[in-house]
Backbone as a ProteinNet text record, in pm:
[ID]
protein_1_A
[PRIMARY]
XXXXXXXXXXXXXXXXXXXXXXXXXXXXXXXXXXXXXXXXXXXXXXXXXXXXXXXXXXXXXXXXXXXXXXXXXXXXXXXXXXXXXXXXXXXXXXXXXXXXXXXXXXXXXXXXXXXXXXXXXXXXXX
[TERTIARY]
7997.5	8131.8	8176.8	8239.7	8260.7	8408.1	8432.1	8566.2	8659	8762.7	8898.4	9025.9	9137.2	9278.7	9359.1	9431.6	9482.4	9673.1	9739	9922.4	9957.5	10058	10090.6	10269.2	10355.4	10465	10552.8	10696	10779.7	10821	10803	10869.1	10975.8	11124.6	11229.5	11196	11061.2	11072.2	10926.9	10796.8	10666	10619.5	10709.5	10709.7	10779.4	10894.6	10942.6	10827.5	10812.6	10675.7	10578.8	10565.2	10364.9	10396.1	10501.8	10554.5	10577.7	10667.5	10700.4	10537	10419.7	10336	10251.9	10241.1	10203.1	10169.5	10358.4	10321.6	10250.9	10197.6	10130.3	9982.6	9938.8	9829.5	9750	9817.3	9800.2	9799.1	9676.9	9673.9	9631.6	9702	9684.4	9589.1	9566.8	9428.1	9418.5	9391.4	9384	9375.3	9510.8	9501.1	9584.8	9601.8	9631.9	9707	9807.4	9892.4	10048.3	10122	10215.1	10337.6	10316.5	10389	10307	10187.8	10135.9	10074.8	10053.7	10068.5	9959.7	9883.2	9769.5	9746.5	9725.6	9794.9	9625.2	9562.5	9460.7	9477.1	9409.5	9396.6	9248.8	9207.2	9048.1	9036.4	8969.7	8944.7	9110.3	9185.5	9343.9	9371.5	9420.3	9461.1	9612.7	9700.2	9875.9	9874.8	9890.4	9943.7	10096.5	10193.5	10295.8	10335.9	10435.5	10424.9	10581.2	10618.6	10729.8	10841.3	10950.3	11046.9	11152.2	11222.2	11398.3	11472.6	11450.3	11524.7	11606.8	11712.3	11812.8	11842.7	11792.4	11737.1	11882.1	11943.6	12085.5	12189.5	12159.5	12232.3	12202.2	12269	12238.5	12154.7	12170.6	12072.9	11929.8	11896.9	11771.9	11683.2	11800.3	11708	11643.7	11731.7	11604.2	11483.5	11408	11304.2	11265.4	11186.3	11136.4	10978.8	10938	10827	10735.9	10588.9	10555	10356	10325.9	10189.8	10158.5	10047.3	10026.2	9849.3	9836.1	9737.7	9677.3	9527.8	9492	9400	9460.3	9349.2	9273.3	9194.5	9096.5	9191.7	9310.1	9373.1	9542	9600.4	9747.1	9790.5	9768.8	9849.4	9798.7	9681.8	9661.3	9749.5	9755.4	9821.4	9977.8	10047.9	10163.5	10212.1	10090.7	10123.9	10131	10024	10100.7	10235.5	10267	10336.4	10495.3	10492.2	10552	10594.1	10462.5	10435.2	10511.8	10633.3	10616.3	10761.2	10837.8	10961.2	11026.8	10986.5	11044.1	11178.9	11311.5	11433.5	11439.4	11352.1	11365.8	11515	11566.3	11686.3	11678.3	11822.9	11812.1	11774.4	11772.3	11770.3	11641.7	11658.2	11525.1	11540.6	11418.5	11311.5	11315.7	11263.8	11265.1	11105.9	11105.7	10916.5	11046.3	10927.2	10906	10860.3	10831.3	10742.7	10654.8	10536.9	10386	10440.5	10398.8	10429.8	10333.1	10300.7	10203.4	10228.4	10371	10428	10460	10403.4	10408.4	10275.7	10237.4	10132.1	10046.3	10064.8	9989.2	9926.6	10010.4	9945.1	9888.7	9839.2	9785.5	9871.4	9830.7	9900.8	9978.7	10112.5	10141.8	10308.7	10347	10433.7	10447.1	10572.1	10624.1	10694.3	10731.8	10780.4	10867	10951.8	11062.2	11031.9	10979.6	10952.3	11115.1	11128.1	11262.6	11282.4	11190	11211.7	11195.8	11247.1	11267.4	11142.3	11030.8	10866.3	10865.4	10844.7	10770.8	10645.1	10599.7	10450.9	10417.7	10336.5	10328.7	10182.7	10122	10021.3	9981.8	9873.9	9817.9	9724	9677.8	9564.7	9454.1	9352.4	9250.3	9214.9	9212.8	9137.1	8997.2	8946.3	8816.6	8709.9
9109.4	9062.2	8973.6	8873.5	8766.9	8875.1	8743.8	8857.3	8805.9	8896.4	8810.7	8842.9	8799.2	8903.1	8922.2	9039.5	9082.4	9088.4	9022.6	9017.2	9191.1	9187.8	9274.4	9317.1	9333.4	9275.4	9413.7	9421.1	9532.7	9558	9669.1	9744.9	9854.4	9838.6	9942.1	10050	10047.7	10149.4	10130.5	10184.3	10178	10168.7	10282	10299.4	10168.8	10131.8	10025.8	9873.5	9908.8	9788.6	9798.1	9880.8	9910.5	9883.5	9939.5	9895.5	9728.8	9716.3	9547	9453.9	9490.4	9401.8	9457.9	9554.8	9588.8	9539	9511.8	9440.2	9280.4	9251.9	9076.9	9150	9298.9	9314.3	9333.4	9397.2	9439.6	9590.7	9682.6	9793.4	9847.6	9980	10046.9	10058.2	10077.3	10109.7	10247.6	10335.2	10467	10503.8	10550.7	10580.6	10712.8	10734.6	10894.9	10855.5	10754.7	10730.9	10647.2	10772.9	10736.2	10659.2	10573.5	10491.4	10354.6	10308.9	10241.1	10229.1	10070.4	10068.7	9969.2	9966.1	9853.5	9806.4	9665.1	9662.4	9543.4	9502.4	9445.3	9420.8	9285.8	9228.7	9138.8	9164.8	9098.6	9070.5	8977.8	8925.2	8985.3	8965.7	8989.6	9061.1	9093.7	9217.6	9172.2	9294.3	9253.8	9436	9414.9	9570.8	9573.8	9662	9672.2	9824.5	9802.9	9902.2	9930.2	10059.2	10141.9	10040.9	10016	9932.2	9976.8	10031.1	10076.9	9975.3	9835	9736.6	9750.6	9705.2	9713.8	9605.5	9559.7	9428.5	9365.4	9444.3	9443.7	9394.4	9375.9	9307.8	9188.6	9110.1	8986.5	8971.1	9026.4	9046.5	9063.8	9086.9	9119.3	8972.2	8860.5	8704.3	8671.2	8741	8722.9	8750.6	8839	8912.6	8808	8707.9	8624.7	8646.4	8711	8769	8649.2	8600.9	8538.2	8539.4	8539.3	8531.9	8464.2	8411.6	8297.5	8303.2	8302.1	8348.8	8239.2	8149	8038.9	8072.7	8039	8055.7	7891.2	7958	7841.6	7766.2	7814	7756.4	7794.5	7706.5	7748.7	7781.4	7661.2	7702.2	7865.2	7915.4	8027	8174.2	8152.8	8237.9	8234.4	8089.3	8091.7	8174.3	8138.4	8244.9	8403.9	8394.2	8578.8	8597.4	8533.1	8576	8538.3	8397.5	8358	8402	8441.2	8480.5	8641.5	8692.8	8839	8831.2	8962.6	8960.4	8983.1	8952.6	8990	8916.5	8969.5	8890.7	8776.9	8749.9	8641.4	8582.4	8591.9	8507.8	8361.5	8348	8206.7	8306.8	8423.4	8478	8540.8	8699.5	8748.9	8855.8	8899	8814	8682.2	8587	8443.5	8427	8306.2	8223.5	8027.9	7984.4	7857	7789	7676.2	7622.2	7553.2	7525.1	7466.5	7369.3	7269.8	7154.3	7118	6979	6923.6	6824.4	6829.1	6755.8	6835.9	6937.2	7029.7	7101.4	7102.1	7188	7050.8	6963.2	6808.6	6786.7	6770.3	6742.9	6860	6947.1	7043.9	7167.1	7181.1	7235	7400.6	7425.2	7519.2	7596.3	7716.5	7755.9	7900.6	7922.7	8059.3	8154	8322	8368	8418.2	8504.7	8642.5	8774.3	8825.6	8970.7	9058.9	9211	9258.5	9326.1	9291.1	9300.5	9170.4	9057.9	8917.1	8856.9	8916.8	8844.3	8701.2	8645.3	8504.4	8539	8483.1	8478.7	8339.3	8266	8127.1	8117.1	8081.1	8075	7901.9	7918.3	7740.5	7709.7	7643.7	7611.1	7526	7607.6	7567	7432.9	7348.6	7260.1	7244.9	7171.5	7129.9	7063.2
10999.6	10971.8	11088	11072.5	11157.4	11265.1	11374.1	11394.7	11357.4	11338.4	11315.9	11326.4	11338.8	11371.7	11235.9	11263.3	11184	11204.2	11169.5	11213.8	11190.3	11290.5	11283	11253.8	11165.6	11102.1	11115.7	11146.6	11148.8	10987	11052.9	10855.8	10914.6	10841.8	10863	10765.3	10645.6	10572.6	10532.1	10578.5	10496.2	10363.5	10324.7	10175	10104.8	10141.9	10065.3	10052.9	10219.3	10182.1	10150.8	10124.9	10040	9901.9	9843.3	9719.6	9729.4	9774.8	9802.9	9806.3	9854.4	9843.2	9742.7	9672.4	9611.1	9481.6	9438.3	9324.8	9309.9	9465.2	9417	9436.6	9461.4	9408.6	9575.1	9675	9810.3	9781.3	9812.2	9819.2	10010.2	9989.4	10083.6	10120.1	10260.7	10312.5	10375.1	10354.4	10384.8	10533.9	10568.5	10751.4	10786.3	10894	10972	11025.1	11104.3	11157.8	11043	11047.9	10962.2	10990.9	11151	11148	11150.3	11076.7	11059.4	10934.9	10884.3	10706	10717	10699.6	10645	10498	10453.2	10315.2	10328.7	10214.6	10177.1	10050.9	9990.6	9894.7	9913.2	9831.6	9840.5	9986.4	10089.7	10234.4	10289	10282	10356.3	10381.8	10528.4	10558.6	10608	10607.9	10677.2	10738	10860.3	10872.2	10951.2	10924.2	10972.7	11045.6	11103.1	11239.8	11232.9	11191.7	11169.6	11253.1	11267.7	11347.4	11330.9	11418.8	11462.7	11418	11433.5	11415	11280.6	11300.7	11165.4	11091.1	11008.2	10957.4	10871.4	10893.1	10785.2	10922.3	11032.5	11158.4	11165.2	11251.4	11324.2	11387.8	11487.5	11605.1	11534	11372.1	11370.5	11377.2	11348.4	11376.4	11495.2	11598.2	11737.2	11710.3	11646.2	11620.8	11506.1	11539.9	11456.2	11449.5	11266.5	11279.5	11186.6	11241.6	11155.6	11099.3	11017.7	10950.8	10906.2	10910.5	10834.7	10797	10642.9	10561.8	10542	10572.4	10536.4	10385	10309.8	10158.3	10119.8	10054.5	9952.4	9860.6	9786.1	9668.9	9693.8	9689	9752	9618.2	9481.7	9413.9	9310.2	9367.5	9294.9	9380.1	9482.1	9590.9	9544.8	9499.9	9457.6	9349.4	9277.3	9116.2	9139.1	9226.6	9243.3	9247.8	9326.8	9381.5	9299.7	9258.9	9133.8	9031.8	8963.7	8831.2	8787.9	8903.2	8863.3	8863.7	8844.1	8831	8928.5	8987.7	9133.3	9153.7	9203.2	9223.9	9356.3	9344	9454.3	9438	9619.5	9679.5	9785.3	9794.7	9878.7	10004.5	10022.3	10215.8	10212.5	10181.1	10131	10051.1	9971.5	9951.4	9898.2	9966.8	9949.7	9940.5	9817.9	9800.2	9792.1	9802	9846.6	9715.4	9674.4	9594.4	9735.3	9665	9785	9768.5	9920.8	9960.1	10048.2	10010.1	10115.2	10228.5	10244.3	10350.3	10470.5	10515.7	10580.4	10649	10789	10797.4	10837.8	10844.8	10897.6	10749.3	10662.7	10521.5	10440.5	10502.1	10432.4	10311.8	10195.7	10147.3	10168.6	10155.1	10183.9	10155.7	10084.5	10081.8	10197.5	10205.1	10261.7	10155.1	10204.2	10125.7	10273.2	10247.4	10341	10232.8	10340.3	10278.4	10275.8	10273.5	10255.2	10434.9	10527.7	10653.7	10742.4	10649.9	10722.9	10805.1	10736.4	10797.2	10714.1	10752.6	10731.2	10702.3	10590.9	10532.2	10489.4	10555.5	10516.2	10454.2	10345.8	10302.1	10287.4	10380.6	10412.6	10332.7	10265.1	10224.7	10363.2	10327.9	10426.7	10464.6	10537.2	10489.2	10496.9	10387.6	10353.4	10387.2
[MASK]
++++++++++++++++++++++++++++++++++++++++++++++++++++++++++++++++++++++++++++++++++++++++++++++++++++++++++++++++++++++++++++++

């Protein structure tokens, strides 16, 4: 296995976010430390790390959290995430439509998870 890093993202509630990525098809990864959440989808990993922070404050914008997922196909990554019923808002949860004026040309949207992470999904380039 090649090496590689893995982000590491605050969650005010585990459970809410295992559910929350869940439905684009991110399952749990089986662990012993219950203030830590590891979430996978085919190659992808996101793990998040229990957080005091009170995300429902101001002060939680200092804490600017960010990931960024390089895939093979942006607009198939969009549809997950798209394609579901999810109430997406203008704050969060917030998705993007893909844009290729961004990223030095390369294609790419963001989403806001419900603990104000930035998830930017790049398309690779080729």
């Amino acid at each position: 296995m090649p090496d590689y890093a893995v982000p590491v993202l605050p969650s005010a509630d585990l459970e809410r976010t295992a559910k929350f990525y869940r439905y684009f098809g991110f399952e749990p990864v089986p662990g012993d430390d219950e203030r830590w959440l590891r979430l996978r989808r085919e190659d992808v990993e996101i793990d998040f790390t229990l957080s005091s922070v009170d995300y429902t404050q101001p002060e939680h914008l200092t804490c600017g959290h960010i990931c960024v997922i390089r895939v093979a196909d942006v607009d198939s990554w969009y549809a997950i995430f798209a394609n579901t019923r999810m109430n997406w808002r203008a704050i969060w949860p917030s998705l993007t439509k893909p844009r290729d004026d961004l990223w030095g040309g390369l294609k790419a949207f963001c989403l806001t998870d419900r603990d104000a992470n930035l998830i930017w999904c790049v398309e690779s380039p080729r």
